[in-house]
N, CA, C and O atoms as a DFTB+ gen file, in Angstrom:
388 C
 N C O
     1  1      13.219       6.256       8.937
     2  2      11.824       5.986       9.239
     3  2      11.582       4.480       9.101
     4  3      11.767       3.954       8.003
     5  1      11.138       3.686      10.258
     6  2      10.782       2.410       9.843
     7  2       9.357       2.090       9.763
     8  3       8.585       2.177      10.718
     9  1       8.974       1.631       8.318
    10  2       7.919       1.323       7.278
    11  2       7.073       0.530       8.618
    12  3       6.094       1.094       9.108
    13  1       7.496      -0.673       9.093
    14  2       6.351      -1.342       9.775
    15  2       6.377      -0.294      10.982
    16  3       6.563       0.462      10.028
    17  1       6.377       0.372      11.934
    18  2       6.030       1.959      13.116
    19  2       5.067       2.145      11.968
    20  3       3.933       1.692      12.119
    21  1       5.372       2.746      10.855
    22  2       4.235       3.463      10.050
    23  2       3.192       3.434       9.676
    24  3       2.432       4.396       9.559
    25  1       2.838       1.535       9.253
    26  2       1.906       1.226       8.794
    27  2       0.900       0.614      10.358
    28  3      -0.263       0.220      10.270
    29  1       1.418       0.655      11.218
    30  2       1.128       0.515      12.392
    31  2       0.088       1.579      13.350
    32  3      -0.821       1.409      14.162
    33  1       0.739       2.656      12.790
    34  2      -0.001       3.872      13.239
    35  2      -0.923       3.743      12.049
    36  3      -1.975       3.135      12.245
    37  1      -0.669       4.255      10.772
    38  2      -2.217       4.338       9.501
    39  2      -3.349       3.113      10.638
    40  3      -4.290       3.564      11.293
    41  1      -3.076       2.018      10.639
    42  2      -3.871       1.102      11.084
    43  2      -4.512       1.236      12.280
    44  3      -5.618       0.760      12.538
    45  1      -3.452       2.230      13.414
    46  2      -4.339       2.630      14.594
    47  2      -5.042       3.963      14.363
    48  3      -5.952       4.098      15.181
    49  1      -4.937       4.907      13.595
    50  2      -5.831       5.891      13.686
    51  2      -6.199       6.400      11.861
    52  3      -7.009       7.250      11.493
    53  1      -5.246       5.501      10.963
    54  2      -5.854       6.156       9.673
    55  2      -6.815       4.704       8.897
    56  3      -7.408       3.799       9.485
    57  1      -6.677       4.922       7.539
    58  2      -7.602       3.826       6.794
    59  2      -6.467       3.339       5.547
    60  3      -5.425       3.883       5.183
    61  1      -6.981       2.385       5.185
    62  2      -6.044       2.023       3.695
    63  2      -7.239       0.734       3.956
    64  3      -7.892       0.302       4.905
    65  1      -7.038       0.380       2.216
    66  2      -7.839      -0.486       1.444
    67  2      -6.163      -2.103       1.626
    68  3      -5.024      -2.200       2.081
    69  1      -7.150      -2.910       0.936
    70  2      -6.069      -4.223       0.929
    71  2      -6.833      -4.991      -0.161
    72  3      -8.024      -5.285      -0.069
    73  1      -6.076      -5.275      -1.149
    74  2      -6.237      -6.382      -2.657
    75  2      -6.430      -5.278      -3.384
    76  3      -7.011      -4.205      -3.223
    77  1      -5.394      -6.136      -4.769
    78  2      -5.568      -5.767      -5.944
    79  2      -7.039      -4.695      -6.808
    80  3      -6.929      -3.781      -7.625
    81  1      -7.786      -5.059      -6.443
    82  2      -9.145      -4.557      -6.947
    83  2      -9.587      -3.086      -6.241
    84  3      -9.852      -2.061      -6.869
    85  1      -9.596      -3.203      -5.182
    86  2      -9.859      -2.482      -4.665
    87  2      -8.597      -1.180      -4.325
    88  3      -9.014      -0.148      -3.801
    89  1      -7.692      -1.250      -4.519
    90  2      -6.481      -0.457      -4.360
    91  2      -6.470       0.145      -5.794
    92  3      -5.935       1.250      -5.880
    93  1      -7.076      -0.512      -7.172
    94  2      -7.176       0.156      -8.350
    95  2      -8.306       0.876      -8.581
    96  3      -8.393       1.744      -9.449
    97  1      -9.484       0.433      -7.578
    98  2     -10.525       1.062      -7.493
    99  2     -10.470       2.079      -7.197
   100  3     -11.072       2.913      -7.872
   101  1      -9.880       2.389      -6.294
   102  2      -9.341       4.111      -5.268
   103  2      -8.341       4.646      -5.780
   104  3      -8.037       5.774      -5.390
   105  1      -7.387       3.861      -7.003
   106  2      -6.782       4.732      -7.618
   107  2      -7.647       5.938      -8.808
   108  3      -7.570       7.150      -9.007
   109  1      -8.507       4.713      -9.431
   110  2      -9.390       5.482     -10.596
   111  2      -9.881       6.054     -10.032
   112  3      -9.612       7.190     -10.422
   113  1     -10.698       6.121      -9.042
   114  2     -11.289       7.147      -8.504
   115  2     -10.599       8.856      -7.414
   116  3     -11.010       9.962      -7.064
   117  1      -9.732       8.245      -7.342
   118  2      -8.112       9.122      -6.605
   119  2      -8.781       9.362      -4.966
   120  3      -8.635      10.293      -4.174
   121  1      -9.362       8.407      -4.899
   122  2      -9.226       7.972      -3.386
   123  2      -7.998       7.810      -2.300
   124  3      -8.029       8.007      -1.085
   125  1      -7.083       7.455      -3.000
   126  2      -5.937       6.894      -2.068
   127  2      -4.806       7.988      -2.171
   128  3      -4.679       8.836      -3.054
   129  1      -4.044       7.780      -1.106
   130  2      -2.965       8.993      -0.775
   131  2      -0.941       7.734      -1.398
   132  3       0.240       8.081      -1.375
   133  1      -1.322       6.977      -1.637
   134  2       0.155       5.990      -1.818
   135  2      -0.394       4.232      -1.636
   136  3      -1.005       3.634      -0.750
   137  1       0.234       3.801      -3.068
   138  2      -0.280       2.335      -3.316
   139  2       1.352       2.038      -2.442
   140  3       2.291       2.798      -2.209
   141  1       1.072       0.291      -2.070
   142  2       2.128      -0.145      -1.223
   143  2       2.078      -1.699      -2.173
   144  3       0.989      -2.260      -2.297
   145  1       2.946      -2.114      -2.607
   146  2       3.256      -3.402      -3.294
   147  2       3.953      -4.249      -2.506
   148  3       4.627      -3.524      -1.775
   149  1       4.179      -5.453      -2.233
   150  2       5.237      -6.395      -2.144
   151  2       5.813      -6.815      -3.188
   152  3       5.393      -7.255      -4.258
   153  1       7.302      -6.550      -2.566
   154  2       8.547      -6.312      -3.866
   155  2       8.123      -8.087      -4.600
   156  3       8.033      -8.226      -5.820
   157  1       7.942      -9.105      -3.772
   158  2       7.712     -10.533      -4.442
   159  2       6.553     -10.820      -5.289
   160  3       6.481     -11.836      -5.979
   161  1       5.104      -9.379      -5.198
   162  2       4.033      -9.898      -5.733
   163  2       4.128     -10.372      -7.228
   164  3       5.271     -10.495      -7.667
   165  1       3.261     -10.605      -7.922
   166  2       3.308     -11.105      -9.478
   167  2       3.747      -9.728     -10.373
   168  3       3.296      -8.625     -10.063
   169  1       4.356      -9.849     -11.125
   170  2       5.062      -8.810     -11.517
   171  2       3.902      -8.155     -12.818
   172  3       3.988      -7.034     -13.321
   173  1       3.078      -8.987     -13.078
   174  2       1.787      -8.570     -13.842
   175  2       1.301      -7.317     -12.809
   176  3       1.582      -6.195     -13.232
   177  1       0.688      -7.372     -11.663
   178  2       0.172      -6.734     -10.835
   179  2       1.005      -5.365     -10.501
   180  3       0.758      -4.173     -10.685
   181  1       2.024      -6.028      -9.966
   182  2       3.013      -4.550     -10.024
   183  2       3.085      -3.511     -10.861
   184  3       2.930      -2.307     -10.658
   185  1       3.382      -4.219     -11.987
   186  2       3.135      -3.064     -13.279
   187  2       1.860      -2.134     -13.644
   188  3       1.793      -1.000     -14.117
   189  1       0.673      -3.259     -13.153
   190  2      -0.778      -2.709     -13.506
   191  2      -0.558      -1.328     -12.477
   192  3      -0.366      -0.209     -12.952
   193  1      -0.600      -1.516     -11.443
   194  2      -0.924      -0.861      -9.982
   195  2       0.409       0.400     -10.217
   196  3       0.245       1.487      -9.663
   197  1       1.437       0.207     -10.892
   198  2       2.626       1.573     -11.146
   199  2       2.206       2.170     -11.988
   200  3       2.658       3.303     -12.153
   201  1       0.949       1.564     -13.064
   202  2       1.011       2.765     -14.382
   203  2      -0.152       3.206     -14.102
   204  3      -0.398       4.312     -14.583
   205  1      -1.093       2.644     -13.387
   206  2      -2.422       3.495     -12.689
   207  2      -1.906       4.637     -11.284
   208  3      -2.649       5.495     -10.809
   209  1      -0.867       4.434     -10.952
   210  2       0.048       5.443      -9.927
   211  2       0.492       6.393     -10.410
   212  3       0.501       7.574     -10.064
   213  1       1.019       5.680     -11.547
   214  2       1.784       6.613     -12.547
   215  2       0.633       8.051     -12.840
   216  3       0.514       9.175     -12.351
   217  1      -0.072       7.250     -13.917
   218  2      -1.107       7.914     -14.579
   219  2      -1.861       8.999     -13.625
   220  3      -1.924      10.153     -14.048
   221  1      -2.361       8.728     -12.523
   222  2      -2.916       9.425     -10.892
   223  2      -2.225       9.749      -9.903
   224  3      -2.672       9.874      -8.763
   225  1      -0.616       9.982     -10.371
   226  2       0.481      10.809      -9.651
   227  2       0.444      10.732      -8.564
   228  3       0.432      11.739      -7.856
   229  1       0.412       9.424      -8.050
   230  2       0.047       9.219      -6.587
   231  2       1.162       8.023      -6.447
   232  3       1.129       7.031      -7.175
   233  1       2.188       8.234      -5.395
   234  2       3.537       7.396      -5.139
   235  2       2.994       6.037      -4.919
   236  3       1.960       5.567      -4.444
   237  1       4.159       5.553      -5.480
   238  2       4.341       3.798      -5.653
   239  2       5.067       3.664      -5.025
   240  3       6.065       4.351      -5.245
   241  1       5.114       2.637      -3.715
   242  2       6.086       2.227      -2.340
   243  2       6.325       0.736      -2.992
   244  3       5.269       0.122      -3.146
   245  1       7.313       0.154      -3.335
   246  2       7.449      -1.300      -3.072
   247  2       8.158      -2.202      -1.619
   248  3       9.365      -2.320      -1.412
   249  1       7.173      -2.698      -0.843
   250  2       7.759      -3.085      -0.275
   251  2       9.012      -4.046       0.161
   252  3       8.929      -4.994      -0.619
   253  1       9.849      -4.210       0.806
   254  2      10.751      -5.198       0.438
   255  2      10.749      -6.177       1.563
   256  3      11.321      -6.350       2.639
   257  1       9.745      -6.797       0.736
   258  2       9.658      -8.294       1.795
   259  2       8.593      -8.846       0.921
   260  3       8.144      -8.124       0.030
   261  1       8.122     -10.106       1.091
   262  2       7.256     -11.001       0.566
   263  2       5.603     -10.645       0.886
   264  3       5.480      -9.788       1.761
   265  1       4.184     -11.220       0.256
   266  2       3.244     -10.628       0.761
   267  2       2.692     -11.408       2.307
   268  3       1.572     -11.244       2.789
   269  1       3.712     -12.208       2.855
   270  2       3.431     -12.945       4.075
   271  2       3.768     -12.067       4.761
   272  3       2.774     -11.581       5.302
   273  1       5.187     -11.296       5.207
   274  2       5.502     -10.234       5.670
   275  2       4.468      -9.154       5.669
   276  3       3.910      -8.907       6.738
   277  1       4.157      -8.501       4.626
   278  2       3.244      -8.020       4.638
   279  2       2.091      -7.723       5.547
   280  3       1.556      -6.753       6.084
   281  1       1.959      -9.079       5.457
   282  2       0.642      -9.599       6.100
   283  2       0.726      -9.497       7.596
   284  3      -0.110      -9.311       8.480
   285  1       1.545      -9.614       7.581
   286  2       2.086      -9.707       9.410
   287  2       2.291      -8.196       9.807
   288  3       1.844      -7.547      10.753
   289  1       2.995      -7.911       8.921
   290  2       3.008      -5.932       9.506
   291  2       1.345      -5.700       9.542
   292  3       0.749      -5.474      10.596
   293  1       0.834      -5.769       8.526
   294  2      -0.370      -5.407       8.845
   295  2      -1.832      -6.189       9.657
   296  3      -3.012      -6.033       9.342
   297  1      -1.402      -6.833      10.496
   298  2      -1.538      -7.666      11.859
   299  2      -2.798      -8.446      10.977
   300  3      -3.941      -8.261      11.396
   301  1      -2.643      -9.143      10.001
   302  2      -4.068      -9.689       9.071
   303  2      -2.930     -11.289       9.228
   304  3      -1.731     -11.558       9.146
   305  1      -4.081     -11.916       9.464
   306  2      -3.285     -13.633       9.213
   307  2      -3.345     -14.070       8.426
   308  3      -3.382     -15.297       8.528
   309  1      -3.411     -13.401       6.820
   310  2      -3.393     -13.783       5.444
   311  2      -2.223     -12.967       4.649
   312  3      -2.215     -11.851       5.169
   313  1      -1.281     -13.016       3.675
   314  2      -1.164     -12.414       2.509
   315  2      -1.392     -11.748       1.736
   316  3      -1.862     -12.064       0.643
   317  1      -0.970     -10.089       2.306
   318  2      -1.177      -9.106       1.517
   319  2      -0.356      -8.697       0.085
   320  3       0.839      -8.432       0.219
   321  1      -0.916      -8.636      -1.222
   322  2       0.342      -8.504      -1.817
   323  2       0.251      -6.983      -2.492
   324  3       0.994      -6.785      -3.453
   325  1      -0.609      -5.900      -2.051
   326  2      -0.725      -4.752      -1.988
   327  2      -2.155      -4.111      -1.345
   328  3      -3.278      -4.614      -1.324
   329  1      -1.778      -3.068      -0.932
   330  2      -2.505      -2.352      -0.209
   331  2      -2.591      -0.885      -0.404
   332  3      -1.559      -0.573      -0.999
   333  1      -3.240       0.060      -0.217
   334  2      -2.755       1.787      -0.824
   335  2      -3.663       2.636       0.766
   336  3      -4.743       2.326       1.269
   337  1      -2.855       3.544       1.101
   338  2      -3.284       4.229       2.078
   339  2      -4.534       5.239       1.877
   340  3      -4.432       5.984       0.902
   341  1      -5.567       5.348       2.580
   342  2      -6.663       5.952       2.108
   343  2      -6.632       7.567       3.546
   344  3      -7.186       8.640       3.304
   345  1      -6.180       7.395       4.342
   346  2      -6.014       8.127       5.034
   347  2      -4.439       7.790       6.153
   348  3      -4.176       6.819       6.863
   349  1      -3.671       9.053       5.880
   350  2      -2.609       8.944       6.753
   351  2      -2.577       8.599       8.291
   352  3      -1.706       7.990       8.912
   353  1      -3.792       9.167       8.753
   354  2      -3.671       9.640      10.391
   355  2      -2.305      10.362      10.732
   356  3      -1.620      11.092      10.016
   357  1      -2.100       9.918      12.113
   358  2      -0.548      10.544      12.659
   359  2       0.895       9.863      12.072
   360  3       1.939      10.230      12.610
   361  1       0.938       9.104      11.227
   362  2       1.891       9.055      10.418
   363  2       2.558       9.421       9.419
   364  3       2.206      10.451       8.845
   365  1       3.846       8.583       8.882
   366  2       4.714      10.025       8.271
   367  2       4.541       8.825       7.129
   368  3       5.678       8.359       7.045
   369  1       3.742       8.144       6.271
   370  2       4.052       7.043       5.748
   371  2       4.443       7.994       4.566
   372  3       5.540       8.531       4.721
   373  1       3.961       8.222       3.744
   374  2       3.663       9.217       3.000
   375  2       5.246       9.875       2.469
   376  3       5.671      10.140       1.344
   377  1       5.745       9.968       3.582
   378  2       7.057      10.583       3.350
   379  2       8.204       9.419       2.785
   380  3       9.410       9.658       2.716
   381  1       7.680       8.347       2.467
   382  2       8.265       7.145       2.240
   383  2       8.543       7.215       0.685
   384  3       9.284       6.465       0.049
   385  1       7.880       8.151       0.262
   386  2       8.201       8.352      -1.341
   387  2       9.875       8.026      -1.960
   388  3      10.131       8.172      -3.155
């Protein structure tokens, strides 16, 4: 399965949140279906965002690429350094566990 097809489709027919705050926001609240990290983000953040995953049994994806990459899969001309899917649509992201 390739990750950028995936996040490509969520973006054409599903939803997901983008930044730190708001991706923990929808965790506490169990809004989100899978948090997505960049494997390079601050490793403070990573940890926060795995034990609130943890804790709300909801899969932790690290991506493996930087949050510029990121940024570019998800067609934004800024630096994403996590994001969490709020609705799948016709994709299999999900299965990325």
């Amino acid at each position: 399965m390739n990750f950028d097809e995936e996040i490509k489709k969520v973006l054409k027919d599903g939803e997901l949140v983008i930044g730190k705050k708001r991706v923990k926001k929808g965790l506490l609240r169990g809004d989100v279906k899978m948090v997505i990290v960049a494997s390079t983000a601050p490793i403070e953040m990573k940890e926060d965002l795995k034990r609130y995953s943890d804790l709300s049994k909801i899969p932790y994806y690290e991506y493996q690429g930087n949050p510029k990459e990121l940024g570019y899969v998800c067609a934004k001309p800024f630096p994403i350094s996590s994001l969490a899917i709020v609705k799948e649509g016709n994709s299999k992201i999900l299965q990325l566990k």
